[in-house]
N, CA, C and O atoms as a CHARMM CRD file, in Angstrom:
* protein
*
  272
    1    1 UNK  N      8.16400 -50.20700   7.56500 PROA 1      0.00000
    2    1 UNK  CA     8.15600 -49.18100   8.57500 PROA 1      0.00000
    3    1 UNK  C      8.96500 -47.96000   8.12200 PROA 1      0.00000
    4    1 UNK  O      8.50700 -46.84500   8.37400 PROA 1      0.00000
    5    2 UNK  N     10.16900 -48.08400   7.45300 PROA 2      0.00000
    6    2 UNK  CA    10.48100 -47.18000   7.12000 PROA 2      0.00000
    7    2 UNK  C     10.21200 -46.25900   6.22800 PROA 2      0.00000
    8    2 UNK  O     10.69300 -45.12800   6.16100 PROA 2      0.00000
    9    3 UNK  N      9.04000 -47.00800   5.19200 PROA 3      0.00000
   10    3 UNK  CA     8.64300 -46.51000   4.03300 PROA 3      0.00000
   11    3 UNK  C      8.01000 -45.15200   4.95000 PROA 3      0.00000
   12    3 UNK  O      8.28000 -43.98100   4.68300 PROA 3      0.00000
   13    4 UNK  N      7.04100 -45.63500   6.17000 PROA 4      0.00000
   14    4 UNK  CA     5.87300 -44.65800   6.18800 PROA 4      0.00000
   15    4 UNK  C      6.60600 -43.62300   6.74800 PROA 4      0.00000
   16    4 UNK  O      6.40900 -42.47300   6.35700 PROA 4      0.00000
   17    5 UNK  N      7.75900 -43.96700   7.96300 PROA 5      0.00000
   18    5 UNK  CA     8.41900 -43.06800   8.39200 PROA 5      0.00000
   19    5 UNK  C      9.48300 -41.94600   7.20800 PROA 5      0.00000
   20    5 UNK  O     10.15600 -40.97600   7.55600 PROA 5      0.00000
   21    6 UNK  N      9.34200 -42.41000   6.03400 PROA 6      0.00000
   22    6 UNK  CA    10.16200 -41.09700   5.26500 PROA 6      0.00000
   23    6 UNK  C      8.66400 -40.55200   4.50400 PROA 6      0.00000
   24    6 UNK  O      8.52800 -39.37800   4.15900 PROA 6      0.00000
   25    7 UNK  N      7.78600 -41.40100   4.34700 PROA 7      0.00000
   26    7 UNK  CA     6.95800 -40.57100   3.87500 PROA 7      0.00000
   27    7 UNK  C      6.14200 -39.27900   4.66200 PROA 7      0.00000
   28    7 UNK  O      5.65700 -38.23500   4.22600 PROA 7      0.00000
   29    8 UNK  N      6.23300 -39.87200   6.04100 PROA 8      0.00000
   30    8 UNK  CA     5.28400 -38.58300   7.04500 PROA 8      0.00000
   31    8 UNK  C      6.79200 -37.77700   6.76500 PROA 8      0.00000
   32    8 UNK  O      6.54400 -36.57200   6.78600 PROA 8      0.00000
   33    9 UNK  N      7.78400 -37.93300   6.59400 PROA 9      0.00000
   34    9 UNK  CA     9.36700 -36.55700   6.98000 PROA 9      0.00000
   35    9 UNK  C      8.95800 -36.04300   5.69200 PROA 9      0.00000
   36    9 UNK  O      8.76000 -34.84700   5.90700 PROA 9      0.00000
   37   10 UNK  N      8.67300 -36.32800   4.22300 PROA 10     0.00000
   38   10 UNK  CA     8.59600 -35.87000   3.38000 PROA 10     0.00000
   39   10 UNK  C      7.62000 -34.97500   2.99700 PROA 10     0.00000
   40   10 UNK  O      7.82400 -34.09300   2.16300 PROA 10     0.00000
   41   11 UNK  N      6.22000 -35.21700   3.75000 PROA 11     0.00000
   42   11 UNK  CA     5.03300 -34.87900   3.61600 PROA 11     0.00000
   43   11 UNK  C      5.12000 -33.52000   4.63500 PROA 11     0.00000
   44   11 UNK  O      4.62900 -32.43300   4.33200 PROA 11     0.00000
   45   12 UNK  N      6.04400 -33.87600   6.25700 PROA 12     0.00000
   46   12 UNK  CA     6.16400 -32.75800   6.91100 PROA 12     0.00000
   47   12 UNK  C      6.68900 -31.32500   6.16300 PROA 12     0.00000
   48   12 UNK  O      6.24900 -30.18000   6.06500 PROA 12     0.00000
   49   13 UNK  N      7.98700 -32.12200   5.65500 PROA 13     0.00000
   50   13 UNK  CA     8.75600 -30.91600   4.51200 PROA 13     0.00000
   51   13 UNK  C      7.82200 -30.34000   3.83000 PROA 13     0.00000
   52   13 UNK  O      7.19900 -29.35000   4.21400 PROA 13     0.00000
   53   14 UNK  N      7.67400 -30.88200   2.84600 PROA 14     0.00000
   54   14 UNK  CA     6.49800 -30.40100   1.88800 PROA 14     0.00000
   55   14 UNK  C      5.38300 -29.32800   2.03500 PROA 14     0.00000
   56   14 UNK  O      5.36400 -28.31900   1.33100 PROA 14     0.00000
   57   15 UNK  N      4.29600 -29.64800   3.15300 PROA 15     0.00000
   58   15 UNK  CA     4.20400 -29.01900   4.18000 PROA 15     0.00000
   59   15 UNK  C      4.25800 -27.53100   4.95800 PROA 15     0.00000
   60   15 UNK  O      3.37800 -26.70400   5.19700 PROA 15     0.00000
   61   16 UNK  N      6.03700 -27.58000   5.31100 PROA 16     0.00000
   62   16 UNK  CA     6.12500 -26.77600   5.32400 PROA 16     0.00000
   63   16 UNK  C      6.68900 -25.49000   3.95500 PROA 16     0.00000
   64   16 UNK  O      6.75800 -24.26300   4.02000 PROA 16     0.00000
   65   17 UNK  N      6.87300 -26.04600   3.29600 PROA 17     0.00000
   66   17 UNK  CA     7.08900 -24.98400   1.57200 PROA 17     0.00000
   67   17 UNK  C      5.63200 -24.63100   1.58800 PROA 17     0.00000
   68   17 UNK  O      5.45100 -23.55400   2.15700 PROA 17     0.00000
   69   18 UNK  N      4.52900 -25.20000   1.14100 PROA 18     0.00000
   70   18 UNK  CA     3.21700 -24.79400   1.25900 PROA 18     0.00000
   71   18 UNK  C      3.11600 -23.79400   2.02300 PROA 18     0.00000
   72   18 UNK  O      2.71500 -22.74400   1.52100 PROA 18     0.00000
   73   19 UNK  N      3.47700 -23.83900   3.56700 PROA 19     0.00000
   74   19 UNK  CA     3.49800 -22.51500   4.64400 PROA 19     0.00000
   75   19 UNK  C      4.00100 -21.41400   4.09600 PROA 19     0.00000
   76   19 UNK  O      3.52800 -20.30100   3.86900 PROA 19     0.00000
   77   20 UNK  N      5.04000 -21.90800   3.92000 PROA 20     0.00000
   78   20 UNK  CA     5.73400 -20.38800   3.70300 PROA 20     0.00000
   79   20 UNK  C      5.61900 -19.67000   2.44100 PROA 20     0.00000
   80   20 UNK  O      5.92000 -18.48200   2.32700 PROA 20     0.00000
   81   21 UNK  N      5.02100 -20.66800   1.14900 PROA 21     0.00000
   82   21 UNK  CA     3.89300 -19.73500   0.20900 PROA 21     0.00000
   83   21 UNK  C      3.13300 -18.95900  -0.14700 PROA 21     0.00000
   84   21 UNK  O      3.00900 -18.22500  -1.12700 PROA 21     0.00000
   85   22 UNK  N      2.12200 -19.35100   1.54100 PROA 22     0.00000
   86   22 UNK  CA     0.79400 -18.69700   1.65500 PROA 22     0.00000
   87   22 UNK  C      1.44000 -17.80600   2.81700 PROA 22     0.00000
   88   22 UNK  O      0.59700 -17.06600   3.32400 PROA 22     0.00000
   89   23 UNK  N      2.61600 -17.69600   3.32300 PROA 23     0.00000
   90   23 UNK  CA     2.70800 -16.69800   3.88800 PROA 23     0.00000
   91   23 UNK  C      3.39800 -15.55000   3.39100 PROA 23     0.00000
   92   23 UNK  O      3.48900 -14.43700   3.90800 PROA 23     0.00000
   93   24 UNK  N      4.01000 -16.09700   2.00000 PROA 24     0.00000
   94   24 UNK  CA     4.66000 -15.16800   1.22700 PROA 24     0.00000
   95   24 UNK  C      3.19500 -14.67000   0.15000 PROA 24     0.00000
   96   24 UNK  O      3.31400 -13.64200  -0.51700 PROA 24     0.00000
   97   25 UNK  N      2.24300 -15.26200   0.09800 PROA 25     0.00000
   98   25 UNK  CA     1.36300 -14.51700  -0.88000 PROA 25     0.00000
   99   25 UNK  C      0.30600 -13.85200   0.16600 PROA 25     0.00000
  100   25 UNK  O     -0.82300 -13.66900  -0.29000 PROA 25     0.00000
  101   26 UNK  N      0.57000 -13.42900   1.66400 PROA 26     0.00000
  102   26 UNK  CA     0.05600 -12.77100   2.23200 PROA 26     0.00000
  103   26 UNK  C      0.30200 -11.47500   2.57600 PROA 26     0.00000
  104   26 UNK  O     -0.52600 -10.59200   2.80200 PROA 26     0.00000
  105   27 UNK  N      1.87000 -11.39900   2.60900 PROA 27     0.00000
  106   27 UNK  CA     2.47400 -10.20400   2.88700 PROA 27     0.00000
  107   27 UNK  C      2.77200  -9.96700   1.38700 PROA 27     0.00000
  108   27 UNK  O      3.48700  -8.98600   1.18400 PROA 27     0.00000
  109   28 UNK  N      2.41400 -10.58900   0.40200 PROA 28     0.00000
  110   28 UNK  CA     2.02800  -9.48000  -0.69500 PROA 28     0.00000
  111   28 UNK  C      0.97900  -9.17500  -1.01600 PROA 28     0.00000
  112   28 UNK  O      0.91700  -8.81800  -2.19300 PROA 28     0.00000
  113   29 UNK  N      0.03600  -9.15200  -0.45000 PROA 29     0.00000
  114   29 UNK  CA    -1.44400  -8.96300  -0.37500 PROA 29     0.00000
  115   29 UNK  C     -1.33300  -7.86400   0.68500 PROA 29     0.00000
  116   29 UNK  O     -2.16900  -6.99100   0.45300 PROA 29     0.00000
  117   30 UNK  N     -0.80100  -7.67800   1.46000 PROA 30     0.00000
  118   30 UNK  CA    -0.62000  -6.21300   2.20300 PROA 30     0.00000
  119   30 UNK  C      0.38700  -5.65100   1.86300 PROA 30     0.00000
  120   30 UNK  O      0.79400  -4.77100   2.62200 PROA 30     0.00000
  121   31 UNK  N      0.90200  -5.84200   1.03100 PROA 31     0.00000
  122   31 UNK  CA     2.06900  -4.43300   0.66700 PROA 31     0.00000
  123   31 UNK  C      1.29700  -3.96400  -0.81100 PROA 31     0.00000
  124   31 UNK  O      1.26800  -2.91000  -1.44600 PROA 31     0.00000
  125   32 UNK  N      0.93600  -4.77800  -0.92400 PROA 32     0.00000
  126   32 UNK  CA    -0.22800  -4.14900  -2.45100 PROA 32     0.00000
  127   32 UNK  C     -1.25700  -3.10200  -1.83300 PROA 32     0.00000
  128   32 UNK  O     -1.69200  -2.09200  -2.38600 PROA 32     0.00000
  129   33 UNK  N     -1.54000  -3.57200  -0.57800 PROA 33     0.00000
  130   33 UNK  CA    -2.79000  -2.69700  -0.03800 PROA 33     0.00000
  131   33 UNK  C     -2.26800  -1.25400   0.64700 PROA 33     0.00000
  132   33 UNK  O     -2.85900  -0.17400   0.64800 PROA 33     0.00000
  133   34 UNK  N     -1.22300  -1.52800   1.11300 PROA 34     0.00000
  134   34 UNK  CA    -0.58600  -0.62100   1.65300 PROA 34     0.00000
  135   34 UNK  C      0.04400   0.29900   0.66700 PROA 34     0.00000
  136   34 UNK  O      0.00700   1.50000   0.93400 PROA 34     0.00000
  137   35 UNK  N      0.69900  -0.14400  -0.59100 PROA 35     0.00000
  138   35 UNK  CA     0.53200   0.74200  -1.19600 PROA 35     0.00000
  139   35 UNK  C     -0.48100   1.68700  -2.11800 PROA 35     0.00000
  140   35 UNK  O     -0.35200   2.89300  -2.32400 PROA 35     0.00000
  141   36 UNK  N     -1.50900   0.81800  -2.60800 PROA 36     0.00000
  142   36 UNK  CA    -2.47600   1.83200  -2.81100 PROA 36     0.00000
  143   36 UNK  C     -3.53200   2.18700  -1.81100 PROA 36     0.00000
  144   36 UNK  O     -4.70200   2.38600  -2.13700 PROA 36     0.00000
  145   37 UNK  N     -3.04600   2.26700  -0.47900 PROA 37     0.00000
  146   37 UNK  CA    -3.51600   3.03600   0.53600 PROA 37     0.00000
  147   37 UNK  C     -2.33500   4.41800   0.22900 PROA 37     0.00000
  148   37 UNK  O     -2.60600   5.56500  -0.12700 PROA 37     0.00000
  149   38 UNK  N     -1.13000   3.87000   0.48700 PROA 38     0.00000
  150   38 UNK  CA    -0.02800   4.92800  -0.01800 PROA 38     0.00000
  151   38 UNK  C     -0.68500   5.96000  -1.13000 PROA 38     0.00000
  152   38 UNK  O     -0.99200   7.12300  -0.87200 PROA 38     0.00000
  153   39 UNK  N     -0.83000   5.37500  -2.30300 PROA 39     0.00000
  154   39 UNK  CA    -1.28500   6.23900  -3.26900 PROA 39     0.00000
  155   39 UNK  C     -2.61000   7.72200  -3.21600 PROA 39     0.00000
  156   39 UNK  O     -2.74900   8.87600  -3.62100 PROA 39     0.00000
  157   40 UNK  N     -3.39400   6.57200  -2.35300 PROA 40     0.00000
  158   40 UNK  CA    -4.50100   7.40900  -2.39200 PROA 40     0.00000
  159   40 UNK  C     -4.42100   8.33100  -1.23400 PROA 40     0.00000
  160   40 UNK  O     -5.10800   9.35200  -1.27000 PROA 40     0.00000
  161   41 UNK  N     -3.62300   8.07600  -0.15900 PROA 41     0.00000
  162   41 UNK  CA    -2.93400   9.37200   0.27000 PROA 41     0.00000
  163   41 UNK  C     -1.97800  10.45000  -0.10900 PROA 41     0.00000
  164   41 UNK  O     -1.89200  11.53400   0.46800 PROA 41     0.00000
  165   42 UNK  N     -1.23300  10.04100  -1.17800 PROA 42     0.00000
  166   42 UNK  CA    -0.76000  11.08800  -1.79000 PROA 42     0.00000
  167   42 UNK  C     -1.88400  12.24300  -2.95200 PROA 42     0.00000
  168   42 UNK  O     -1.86700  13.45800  -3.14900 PROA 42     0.00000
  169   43 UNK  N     -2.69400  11.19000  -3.46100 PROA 43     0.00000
  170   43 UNK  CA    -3.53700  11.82700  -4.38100 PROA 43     0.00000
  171   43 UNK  C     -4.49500  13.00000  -3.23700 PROA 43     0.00000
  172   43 UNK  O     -4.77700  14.11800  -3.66900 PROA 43     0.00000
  173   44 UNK  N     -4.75000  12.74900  -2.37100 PROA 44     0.00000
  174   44 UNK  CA    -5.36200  13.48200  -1.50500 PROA 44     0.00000
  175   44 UNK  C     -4.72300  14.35500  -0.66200 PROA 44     0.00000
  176   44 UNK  O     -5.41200  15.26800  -0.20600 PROA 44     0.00000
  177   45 UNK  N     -3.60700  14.29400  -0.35700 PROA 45     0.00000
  178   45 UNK  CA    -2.77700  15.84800  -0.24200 PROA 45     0.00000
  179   45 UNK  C     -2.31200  16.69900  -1.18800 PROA 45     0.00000
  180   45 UNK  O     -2.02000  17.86800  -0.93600 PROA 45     0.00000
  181   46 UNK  N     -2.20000  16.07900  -2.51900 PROA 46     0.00000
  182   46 UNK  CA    -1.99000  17.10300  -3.80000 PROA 46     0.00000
  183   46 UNK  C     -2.99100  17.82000  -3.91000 PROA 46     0.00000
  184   46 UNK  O     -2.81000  19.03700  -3.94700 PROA 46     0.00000
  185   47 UNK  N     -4.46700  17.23600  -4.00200 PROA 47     0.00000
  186   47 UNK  CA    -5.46800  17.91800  -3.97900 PROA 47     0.00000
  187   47 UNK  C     -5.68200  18.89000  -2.84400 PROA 47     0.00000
  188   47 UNK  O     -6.31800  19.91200  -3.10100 PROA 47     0.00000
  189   48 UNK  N     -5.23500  18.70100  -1.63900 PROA 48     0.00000
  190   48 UNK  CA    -5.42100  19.60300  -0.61100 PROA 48     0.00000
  191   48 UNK  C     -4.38400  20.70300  -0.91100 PROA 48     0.00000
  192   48 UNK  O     -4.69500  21.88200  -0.74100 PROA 48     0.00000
  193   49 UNK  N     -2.64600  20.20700  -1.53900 PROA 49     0.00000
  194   49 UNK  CA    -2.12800  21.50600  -1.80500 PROA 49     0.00000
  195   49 UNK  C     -2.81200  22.36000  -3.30000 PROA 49     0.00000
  196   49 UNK  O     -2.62400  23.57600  -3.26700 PROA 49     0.00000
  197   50 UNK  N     -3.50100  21.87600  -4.45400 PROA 50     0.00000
  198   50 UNK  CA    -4.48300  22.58200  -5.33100 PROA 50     0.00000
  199   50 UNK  C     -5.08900  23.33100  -4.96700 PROA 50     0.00000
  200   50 UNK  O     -5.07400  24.43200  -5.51800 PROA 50     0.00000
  201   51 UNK  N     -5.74200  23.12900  -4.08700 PROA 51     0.00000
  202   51 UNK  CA    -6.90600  24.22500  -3.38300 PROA 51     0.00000
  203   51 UNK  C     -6.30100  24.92300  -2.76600 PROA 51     0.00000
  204   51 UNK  O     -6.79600  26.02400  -3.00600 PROA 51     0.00000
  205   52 UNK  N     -5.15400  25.11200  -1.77600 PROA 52     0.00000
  206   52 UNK  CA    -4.90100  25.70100  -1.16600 PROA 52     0.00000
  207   52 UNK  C     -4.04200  26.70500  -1.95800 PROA 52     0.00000
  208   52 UNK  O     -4.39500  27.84600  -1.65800 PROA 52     0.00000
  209   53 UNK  N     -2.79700  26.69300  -3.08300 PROA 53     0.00000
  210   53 UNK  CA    -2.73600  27.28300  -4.22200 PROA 53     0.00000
  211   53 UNK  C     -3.97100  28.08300  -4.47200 PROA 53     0.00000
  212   53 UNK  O     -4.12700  29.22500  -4.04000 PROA 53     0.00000
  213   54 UNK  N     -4.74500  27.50000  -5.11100 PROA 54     0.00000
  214   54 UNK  CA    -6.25800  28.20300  -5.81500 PROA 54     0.00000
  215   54 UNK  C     -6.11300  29.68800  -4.31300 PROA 54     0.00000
  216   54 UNK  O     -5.52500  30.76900  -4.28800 PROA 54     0.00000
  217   55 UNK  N     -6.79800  29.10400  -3.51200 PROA 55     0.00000
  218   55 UNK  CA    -6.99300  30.00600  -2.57200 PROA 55     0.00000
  219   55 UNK  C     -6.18500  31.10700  -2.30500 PROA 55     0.00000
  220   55 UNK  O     -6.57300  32.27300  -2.37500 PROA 55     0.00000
  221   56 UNK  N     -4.72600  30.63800  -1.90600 PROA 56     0.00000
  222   56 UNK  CA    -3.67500  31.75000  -2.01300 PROA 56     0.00000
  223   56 UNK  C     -3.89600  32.84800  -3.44600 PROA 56     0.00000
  224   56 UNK  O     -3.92500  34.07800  -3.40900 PROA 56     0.00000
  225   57 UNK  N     -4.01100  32.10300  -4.46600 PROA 57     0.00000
  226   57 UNK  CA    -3.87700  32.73000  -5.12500 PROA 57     0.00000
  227   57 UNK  C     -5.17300  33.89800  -6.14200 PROA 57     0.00000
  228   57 UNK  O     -4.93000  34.74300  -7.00300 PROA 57     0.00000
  229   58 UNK  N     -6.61400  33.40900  -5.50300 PROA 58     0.00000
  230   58 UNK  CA    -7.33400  34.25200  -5.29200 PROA 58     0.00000
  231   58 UNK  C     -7.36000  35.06400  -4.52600 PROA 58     0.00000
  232   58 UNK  O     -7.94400  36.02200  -5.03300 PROA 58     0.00000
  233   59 UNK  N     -6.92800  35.37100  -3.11300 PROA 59     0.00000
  234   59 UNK  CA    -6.42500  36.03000  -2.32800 PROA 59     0.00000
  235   59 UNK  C     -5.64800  37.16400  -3.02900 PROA 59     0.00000
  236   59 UNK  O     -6.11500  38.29300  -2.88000 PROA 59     0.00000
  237   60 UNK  N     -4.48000  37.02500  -3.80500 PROA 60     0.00000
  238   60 UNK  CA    -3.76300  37.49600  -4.39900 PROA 60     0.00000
  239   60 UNK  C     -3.98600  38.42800  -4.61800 PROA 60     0.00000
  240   60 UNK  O     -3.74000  39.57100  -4.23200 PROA 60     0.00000
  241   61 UNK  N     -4.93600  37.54500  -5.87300 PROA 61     0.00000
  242   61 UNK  CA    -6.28300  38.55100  -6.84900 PROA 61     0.00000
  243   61 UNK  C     -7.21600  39.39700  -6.51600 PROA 61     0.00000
  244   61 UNK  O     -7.69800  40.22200  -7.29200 PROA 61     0.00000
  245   62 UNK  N     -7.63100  39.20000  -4.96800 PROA 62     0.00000
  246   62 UNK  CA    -8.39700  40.25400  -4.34900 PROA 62     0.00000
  247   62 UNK  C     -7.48200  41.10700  -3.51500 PROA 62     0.00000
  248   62 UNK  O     -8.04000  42.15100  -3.17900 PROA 62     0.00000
  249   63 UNK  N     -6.56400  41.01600  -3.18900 PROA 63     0.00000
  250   63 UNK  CA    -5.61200  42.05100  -2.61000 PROA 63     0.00000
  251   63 UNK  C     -5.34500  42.63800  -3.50200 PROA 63     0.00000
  252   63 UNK  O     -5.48700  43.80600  -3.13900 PROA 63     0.00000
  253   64 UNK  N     -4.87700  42.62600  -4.98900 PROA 64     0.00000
  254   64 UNK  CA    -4.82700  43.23700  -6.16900 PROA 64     0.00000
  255   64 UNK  C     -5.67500  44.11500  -6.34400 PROA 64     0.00000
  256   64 UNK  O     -5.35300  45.30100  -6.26500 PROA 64     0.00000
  257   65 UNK  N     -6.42400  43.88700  -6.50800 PROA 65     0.00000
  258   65 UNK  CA    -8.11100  43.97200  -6.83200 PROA 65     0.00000
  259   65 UNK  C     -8.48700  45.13400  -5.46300 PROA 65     0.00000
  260   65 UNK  O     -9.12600  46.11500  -5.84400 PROA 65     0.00000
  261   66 UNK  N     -8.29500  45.11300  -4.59400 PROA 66     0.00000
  262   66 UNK  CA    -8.32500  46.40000  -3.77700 PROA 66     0.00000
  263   66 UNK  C     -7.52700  47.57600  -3.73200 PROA 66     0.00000
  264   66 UNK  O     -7.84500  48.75100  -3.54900 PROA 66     0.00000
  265   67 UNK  N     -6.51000  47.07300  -3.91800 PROA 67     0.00000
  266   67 UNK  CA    -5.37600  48.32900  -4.02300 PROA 67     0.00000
  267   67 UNK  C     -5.74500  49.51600  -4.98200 PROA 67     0.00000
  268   67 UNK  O     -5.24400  50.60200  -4.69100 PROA 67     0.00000
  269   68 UNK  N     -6.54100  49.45200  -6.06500 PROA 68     0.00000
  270   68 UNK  CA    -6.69900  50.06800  -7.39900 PROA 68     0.00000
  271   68 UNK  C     -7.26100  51.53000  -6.78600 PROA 68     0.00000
  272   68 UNK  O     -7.55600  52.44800  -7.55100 PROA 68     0.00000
């Protein structure tokens, strides 16, 4: 009797390490995602400040460009 009773306590333990594995290889499965969600929001406001540069600075060039 006692055998089975340390084996179900051992198996419970056990068990729970397994849990907290797959819950540790879950929340790194969203911080991976989250960061290259991160990323690809940064890549996409650089590009929005590029263009907007470009623009200013054709602007520039045509305010230049009139004064003459």
């Amino acid at each position: 009797m006692k055998f089975w009773l340390s084996l179900a306590a051992v198996l419970a333990v056990s068990a729970c390490g397994v849990e907290t594995a797959g819950t540790a290889a879950t929340g790194a499965a969203i911080k991976k995602q989250e960061l290259e969600q991160g990323k690809q929001t940064m890549e996409q406001m650089q590009q929005k400040l590029d263009q907007a540069n470009q623009q200013v600075q054709q602007r520039a060039e045509q305010a230049g460009g009139d004064n003459k």
